[in-house]
CHARMM internal coordinates of N, CA and C (Angstrom, degrees):
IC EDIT
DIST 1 N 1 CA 1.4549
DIST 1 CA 1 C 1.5291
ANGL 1 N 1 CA 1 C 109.11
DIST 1 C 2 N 1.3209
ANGL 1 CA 1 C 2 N 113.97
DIHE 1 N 1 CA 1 C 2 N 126.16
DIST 2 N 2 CA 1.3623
ANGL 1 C 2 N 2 CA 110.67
DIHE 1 CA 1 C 2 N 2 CA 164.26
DIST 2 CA 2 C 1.2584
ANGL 2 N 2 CA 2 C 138.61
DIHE 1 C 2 N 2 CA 2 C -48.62
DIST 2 C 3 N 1.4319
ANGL 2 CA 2 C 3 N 121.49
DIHE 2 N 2 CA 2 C 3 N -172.73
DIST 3 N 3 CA 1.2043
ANGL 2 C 3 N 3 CA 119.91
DIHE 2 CA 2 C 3 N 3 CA 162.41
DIST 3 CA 3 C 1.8401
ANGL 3 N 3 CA 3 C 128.76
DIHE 2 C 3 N 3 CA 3 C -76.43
DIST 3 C 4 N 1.2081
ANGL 3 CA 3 C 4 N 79.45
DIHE 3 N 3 CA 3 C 4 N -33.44
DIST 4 N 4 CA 1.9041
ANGL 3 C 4 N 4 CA 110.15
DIHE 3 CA 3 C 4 N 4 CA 178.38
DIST 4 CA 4 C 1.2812
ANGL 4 N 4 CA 4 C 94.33
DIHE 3 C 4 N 4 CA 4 C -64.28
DIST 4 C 5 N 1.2067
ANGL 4 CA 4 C 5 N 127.08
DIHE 4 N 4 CA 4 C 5 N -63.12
DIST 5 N 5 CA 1.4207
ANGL 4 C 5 N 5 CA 140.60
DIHE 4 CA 4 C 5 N 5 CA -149.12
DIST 5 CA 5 C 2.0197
ANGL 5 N 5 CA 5 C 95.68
DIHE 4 C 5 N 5 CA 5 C -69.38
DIST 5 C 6 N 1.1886
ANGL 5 CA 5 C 6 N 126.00
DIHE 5 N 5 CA 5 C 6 N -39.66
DIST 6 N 6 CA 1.3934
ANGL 5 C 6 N 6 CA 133.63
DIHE 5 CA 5 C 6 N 6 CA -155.82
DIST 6 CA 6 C 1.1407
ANGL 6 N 6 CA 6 C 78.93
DIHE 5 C 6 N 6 CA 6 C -87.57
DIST 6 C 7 N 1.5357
ANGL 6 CA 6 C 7 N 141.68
DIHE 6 N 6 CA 6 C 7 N -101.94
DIST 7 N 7 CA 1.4529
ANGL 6 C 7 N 7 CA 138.02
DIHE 6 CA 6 C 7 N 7 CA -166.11
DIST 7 CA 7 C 1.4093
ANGL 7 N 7 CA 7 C 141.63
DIHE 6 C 7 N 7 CA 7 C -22.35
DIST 7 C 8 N 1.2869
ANGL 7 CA 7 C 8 N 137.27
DIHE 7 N 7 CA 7 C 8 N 102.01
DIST 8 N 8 CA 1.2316
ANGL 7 C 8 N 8 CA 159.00
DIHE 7 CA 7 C 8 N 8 CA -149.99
DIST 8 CA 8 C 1.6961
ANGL 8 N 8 CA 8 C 92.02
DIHE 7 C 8 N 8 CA 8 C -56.60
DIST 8 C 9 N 1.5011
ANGL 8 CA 8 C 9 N 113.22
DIHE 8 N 8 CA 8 C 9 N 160.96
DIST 9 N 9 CA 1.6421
ANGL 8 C 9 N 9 CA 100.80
DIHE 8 CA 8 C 9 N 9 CA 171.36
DIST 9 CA 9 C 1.5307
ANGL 9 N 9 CA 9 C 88.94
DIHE 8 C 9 N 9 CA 9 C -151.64
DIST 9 C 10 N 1.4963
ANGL 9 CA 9 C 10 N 111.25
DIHE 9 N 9 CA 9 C 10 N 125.82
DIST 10 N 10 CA 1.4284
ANGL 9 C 10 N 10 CA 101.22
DIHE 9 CA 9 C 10 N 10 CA 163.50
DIST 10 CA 10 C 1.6365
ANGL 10 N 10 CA 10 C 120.03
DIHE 9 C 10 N 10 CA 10 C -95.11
DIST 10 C 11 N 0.8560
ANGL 10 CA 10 C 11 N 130.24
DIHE 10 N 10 CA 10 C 11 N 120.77
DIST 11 N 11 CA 1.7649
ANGL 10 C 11 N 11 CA 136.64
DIHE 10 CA 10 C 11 N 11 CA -161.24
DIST 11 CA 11 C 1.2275
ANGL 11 N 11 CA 11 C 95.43
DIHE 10 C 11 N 11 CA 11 C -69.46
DIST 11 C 12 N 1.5932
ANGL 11 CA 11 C 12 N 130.20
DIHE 11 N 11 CA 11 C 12 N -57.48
DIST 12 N 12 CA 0.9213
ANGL 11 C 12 N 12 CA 96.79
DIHE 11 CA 11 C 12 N 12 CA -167.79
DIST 12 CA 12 C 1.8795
ANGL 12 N 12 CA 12 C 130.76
DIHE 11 C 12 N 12 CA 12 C -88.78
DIST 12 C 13 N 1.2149
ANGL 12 CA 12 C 13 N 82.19
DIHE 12 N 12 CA 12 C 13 N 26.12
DIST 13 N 13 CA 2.2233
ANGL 12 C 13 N 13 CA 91.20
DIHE 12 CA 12 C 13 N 13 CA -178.02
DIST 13 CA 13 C 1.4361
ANGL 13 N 13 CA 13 C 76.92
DIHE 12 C 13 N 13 CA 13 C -95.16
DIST 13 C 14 N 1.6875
ANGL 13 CA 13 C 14 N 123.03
DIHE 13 N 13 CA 13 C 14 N -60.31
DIST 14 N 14 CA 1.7695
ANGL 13 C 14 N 14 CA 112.60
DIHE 13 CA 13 C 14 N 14 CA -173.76
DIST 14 CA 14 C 1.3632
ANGL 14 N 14 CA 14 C 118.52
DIHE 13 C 14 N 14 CA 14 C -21.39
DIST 14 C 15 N 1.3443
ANGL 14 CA 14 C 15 N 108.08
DIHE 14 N 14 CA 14 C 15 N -57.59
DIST 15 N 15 CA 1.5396
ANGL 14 C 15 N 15 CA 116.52
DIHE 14 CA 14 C 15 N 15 CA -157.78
DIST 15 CA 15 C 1.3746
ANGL 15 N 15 CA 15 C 110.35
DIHE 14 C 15 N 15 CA 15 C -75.08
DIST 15 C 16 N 1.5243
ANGL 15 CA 15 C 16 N 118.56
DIHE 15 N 15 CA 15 C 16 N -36.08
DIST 16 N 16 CA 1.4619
ANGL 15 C 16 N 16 CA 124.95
DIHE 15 CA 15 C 16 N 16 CA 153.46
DIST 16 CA 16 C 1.2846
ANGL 16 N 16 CA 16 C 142.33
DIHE 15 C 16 N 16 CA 16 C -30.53
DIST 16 C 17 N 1.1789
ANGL 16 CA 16 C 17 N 109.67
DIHE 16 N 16 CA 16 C 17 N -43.05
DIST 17 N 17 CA 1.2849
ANGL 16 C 17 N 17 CA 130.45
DIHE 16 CA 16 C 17 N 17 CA 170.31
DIST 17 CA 17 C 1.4753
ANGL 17 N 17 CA 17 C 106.90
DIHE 16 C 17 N 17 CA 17 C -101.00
DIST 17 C 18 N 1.2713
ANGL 17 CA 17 C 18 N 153.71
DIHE 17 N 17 CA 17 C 18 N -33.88
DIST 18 N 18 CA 1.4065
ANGL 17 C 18 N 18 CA 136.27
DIHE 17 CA 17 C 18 N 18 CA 167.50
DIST 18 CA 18 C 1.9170
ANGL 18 N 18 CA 18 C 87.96
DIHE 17 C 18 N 18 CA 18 C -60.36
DIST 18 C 19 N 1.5263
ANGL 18 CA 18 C 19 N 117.83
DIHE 18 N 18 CA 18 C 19 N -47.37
DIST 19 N 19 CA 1.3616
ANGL 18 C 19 N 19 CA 75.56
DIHE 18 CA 18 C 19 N 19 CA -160.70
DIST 19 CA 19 C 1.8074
ANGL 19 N 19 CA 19 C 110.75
DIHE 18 C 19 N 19 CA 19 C -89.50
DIST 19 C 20 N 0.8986
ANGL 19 CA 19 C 20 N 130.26
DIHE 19 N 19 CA 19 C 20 N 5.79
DIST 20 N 20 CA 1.2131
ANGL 19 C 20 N 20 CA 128.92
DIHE 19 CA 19 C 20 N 20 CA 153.83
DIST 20 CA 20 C 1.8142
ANGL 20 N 20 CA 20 C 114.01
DIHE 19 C 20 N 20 CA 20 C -43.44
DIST 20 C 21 N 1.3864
ANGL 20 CA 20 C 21 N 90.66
DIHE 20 N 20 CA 20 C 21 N -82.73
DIST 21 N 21 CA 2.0206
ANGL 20 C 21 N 21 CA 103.78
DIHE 20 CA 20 C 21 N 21 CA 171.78
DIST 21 CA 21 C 1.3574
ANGL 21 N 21 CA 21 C 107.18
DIHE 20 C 21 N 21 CA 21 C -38.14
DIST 21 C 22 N 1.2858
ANGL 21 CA 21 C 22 N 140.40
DIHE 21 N 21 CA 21 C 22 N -46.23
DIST 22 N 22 CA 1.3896
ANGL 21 C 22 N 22 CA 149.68
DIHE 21 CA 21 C 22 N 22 CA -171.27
DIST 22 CA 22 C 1.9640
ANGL 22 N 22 CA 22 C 99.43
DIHE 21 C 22 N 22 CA 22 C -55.92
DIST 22 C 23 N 1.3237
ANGL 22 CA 22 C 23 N 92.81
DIHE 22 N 22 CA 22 C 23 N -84.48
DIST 23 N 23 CA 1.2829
ANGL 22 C 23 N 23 CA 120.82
DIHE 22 CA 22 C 23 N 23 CA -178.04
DIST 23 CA 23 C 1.4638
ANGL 23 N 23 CA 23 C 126.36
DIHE 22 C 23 N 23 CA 23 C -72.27
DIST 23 C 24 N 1.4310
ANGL 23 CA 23 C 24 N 120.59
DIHE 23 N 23 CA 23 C 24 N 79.32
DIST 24 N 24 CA 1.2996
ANGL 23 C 24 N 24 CA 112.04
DIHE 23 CA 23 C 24 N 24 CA 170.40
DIST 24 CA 24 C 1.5741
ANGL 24 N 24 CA 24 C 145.90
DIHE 23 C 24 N 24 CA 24 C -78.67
DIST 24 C 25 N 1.8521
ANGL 24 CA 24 C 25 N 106.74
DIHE 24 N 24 CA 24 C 25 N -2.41
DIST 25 N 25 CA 0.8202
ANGL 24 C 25 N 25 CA 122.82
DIHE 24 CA 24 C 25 N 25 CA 153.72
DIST 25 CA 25 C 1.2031
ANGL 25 N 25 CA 25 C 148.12
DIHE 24 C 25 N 25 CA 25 C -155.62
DIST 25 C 26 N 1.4021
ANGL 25 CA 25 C 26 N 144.11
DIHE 25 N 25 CA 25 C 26 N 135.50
DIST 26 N 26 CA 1.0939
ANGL 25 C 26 N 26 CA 114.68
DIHE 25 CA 25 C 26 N 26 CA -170.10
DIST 26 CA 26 C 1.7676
ANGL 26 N 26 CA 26 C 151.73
DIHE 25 C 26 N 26 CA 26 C -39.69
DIST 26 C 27 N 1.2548
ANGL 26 CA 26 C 27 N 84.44
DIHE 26 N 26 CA 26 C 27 N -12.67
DIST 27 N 27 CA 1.6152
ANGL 26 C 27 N 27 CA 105.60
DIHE 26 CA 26 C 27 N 27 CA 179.86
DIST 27 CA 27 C 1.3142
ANGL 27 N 27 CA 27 C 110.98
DIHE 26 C 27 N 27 CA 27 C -84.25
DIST 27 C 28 N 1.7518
ANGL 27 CA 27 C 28 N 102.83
DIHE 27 N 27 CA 27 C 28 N -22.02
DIST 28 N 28 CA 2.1944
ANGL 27 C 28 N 28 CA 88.18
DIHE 27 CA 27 C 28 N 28 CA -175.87
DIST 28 CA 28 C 1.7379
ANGL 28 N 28 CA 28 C 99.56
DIHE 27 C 28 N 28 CA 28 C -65.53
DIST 28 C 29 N 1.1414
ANGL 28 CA 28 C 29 N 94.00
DIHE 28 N 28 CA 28 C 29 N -60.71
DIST 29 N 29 CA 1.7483
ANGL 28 C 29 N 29 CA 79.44
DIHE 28 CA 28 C 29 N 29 CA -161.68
DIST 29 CA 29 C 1.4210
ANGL 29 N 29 CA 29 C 120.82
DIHE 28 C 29 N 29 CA 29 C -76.06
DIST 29 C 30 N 1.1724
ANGL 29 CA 29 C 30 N 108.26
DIHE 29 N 29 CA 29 C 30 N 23.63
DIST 30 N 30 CA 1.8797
ANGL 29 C 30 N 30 CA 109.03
DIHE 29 CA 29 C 30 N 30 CA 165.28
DIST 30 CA 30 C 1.6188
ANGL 30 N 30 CA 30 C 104.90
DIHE 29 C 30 N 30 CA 30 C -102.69
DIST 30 C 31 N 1.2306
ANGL 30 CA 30 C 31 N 121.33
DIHE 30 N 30 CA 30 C 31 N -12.75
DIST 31 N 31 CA 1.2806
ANGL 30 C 31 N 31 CA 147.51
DIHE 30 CA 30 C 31 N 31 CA -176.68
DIST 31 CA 31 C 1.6790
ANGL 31 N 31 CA 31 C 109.90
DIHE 30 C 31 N 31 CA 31 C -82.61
DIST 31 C 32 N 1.5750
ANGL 31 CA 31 C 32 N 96.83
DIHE 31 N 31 CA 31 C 32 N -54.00
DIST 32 N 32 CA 1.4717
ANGL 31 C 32 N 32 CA 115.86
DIHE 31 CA 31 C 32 N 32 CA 176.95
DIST 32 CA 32 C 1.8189
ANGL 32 N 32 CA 32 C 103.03
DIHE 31 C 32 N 32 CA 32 C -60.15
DIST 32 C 33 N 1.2576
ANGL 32 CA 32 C 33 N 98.18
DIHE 32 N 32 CA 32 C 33 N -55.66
DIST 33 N 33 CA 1.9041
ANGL 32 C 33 N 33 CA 100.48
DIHE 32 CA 32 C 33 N 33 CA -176.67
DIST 33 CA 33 C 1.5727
ANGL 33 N 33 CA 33 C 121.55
DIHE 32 C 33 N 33 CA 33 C -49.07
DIST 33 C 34 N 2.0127
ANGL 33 CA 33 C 34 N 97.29
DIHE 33 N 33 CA 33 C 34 N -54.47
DIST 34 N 34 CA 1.3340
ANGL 33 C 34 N 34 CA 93.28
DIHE 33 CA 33 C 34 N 34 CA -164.38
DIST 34 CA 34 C 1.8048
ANGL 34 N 34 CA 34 C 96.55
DIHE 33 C 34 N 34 CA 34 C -69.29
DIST 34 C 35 N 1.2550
ANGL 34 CA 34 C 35 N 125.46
DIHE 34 N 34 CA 34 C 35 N -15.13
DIST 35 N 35 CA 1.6795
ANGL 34 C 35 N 35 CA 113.96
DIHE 34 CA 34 C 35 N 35 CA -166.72
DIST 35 CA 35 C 1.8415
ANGL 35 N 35 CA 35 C 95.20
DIHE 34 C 35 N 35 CA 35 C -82.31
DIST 35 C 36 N 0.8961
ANGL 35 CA 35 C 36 N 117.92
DIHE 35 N 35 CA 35 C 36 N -40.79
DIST 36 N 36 CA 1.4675
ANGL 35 C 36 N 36 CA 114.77
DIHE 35 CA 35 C 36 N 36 CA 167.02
DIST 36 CA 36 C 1.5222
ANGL 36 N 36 CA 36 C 117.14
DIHE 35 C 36 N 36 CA 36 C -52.56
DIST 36 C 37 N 1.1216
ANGL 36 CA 36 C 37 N 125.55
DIHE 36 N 36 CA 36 C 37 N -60.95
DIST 37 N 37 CA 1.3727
ANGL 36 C 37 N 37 CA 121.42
DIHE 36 CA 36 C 37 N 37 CA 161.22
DIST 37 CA 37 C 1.7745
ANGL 37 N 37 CA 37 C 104.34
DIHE 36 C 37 N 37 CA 37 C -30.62
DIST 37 C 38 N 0.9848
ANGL 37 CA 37 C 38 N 96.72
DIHE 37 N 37 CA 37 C 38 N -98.37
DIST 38 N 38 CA 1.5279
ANGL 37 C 38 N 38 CA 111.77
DIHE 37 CA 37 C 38 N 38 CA -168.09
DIST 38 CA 38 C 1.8646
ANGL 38 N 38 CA 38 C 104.80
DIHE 37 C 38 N 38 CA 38 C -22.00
DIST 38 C 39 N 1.5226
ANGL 38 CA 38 C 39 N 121.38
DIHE 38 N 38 CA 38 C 39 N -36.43
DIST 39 N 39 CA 1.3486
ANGL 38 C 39 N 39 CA 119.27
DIHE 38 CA 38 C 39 N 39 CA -170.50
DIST 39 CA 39 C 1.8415
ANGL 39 N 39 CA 39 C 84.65
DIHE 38 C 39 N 39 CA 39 C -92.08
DIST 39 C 40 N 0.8625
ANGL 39 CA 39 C 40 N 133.23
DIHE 39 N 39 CA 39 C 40 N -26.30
DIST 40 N 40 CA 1.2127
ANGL 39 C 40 N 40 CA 107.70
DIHE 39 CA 39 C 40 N 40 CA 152.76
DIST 40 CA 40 C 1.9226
ANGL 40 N 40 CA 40 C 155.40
DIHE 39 C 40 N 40 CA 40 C -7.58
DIST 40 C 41 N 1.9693
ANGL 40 CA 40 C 41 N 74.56
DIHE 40 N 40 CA 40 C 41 N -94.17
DIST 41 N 41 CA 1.4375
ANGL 40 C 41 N 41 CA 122.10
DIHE 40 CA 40 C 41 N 41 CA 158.99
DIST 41 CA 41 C 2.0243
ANGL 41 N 41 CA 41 C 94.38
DIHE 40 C 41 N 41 CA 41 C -46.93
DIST 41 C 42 N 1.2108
ANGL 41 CA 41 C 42 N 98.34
DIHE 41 N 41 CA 41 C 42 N -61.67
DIST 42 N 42 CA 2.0543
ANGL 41 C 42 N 42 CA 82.79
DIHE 41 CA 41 C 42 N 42 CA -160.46
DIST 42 CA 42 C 1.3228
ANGL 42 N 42 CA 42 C 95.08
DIHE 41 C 42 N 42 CA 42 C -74.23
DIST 42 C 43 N 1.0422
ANGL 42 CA 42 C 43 N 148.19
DIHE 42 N 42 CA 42 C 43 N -45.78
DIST 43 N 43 CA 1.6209
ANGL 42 C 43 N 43 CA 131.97
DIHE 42 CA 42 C 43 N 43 CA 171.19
DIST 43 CA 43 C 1.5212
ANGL 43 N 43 CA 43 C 125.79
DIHE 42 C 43 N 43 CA 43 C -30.08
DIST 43 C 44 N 1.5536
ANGL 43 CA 43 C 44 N 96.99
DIHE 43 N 43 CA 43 C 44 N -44.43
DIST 44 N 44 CA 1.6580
ANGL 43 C 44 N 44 CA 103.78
DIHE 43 CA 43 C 44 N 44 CA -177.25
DIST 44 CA 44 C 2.1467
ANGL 44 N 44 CA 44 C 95.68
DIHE 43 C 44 N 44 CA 44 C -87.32
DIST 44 C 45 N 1.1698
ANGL 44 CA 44 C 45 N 122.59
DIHE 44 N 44 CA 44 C 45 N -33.83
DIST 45 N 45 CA 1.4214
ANGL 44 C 45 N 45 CA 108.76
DIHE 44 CA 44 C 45 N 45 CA 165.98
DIST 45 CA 45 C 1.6616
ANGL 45 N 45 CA 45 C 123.56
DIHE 44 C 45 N 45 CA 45 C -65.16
DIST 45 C 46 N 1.4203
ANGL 45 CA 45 C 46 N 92.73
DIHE 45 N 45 CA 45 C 46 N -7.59
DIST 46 N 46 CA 1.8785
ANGL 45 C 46 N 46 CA 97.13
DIHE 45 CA 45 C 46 N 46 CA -174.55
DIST 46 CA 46 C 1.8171
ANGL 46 N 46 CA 46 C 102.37
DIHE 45 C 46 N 46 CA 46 C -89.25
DIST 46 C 47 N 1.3257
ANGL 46 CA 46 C 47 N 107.69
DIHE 46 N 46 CA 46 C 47 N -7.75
DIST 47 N 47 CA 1.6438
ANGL 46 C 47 N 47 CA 103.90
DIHE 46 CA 46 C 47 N 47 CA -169.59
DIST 47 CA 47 C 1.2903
ANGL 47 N 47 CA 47 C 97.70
DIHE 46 C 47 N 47 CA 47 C -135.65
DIST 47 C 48 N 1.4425
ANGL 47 CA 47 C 48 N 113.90
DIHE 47 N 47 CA 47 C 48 N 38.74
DIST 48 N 48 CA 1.2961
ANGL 47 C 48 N 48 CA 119.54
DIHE 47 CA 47 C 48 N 48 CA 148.33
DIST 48 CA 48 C 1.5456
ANGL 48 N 48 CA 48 C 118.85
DIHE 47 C 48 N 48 CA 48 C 63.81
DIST 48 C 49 N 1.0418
ANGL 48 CA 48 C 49 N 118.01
DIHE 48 N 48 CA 48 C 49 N 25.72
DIST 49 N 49 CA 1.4890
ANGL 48 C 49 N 49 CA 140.19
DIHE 48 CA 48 C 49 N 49 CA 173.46
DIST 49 CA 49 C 1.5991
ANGL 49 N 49 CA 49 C 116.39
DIHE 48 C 49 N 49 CA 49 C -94.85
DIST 49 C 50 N 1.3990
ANGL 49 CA 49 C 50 N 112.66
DIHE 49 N 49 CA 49 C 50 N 117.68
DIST 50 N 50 CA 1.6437
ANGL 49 C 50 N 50 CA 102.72
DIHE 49 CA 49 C 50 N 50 CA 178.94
DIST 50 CA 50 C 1.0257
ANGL 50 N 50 CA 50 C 88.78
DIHE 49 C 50 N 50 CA 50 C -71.49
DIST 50 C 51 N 1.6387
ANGL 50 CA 50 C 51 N 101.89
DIHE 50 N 50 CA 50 C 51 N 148.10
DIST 51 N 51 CA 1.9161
ANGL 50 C 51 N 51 CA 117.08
DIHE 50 CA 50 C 51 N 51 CA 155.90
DIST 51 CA 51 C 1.7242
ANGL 51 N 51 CA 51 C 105.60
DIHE 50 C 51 N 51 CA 51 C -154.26
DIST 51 C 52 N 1.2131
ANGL 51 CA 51 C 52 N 101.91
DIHE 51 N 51 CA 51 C 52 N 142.40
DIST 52 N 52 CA 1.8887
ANGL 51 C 52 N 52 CA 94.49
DIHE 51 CA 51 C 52 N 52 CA 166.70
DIST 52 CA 52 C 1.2811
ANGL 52 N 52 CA 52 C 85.23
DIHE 51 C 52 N 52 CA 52 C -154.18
DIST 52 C 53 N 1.7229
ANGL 52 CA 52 C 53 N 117.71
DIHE 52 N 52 CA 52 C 53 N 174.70
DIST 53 N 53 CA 0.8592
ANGL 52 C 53 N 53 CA 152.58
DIHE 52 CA 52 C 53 N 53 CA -144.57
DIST 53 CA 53 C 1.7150
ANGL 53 N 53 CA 53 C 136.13
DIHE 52 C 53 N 53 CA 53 C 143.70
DIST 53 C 54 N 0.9089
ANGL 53 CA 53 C 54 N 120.95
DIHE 53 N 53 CA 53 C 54 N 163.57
DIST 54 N 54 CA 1.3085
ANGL 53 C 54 N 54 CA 126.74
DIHE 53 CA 53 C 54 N 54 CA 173.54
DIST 54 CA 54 C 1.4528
ANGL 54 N 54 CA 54 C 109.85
DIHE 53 C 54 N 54 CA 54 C -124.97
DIST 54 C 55 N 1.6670
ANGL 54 CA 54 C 55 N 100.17
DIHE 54 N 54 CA 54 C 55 N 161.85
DIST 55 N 55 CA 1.9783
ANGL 54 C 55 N 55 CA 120.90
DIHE 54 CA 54 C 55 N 55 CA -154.81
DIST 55 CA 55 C 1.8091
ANGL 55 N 55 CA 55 C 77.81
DIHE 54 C 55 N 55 CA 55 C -128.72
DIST 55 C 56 N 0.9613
ANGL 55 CA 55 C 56 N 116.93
DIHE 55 N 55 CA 55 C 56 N 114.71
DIST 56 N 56 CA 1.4988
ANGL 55 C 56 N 56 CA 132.17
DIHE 55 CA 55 C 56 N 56 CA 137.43
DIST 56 CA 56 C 1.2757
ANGL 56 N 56 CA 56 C 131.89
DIHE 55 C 56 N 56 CA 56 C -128.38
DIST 56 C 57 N 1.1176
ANGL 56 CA 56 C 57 N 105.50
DIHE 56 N 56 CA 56 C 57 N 139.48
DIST 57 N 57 CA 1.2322
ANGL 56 C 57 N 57 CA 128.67
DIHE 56 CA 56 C 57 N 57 CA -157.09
DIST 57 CA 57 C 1.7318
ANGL 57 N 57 CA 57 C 113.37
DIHE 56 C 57 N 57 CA 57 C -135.12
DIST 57 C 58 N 1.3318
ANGL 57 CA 57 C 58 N 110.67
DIHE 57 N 57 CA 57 C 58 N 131.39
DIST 58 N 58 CA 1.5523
ANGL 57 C 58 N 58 CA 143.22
DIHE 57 CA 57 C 58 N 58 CA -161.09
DIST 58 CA 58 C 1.2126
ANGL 58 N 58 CA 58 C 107.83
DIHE 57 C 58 N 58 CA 58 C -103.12
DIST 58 C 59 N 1.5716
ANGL 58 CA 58 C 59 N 144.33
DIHE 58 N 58 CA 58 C 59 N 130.98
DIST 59 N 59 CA 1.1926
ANGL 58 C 59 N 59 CA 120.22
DIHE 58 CA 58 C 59 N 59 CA 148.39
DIST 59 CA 59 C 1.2223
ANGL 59 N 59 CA 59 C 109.62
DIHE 58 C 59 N 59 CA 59 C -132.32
DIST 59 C 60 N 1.3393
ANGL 59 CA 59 C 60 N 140.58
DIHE 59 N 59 CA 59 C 60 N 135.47
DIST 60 N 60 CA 1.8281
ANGL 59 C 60 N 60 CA 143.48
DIHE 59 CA 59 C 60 N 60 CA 169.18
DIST 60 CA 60 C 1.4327
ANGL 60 N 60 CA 60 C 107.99
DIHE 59 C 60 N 60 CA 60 C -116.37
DIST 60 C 61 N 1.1420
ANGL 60 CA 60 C 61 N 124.03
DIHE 60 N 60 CA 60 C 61 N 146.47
DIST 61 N 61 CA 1.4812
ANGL 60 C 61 N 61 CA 118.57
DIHE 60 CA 60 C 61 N 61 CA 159.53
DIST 61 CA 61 C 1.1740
ANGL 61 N 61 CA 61 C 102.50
DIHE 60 C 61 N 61 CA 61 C -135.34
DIST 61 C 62 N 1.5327
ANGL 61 CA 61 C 62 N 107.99
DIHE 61 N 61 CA 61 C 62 N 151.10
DIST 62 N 62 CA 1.7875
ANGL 61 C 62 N 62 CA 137.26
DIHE 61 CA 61 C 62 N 62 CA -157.70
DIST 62 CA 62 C 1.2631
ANGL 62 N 62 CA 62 C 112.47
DIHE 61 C 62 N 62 CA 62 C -122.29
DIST 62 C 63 N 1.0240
ANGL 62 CA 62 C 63 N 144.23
DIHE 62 N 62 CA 62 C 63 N 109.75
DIST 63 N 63 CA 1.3818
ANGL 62 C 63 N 63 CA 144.46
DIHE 62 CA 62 C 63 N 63 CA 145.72
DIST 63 CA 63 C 1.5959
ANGL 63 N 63 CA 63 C 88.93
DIHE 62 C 63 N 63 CA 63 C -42.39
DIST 63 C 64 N 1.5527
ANGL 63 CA 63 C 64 N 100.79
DIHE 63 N 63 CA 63 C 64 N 131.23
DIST 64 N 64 CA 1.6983
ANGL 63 C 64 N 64 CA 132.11
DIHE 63 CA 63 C 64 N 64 CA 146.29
DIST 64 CA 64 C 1.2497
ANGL 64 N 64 CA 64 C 102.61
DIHE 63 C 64 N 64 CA 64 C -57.85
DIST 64 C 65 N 1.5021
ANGL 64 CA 64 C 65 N 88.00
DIHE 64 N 64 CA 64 C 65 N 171.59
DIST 65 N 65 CA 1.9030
ANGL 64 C 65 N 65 CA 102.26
DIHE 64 CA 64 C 65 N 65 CA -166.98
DIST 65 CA 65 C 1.7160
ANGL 65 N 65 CA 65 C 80.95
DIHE 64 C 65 N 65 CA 65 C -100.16
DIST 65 C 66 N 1.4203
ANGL 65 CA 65 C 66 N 121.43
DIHE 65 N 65 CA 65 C 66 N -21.40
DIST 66 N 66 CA 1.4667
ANGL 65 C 66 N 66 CA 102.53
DIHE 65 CA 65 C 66 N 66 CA 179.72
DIST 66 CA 66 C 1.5972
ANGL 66 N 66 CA 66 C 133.44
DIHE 65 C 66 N 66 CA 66 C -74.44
DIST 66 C 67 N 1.6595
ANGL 66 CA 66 C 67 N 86.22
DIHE 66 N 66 CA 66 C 67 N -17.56
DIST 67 N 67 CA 1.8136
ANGL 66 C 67 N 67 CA 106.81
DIHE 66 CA 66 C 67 N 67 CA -173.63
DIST 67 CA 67 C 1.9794
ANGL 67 N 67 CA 67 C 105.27
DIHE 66 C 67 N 67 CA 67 C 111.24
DIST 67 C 68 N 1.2926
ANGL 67 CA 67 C 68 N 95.18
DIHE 67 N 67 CA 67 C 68 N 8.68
DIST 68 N 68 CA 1.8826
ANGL 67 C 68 N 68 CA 96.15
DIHE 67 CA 67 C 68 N 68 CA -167.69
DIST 68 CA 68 C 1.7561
ANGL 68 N 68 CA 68 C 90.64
DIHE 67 C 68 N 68 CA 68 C -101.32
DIST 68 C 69 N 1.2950
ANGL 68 CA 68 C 69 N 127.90
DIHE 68 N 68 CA 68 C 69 N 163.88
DIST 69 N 69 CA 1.0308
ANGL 68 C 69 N 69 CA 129.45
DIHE 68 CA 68 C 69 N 69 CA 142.43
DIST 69 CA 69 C 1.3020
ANGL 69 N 69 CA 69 C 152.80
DIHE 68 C 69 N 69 CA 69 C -58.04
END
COOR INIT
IC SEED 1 N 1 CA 1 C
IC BUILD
């Protein structure tokens, strides 16, 4: 058995911390969405497809019950 294999992993502290390190602020990935939208939108206007709509966007932030974000 490995080393990997012996050591316990809790997924969800993992994912916490990749997305902590990942994400330094709240603004990249509301930034990331609405620019995805928008390359969207001109893809489907580049092939001659009507489309409209609107991009809204929400943001709240929560204190954890642990004290983490």
């Amino acid at each position: 058995m490995s080393k990997a294999e012996e050591m316990p992993m809790d997924k969800s502290r993992a994912i916490a911390i990749l997305a902590r390190s990942t994400v330094k602020s709240w603004i990249e990935p509301v930034v990331e969405l609405v620019t995805n939208c928008d390359d969207a939108y001109k893809i489907l206007e580049n092939s001659k497809k009507v489309c409209s709509g609107n991009i809204k966007v929400s943001v709240s932030r929560k204190k954890a019950e642990n004290g983490h974000l």
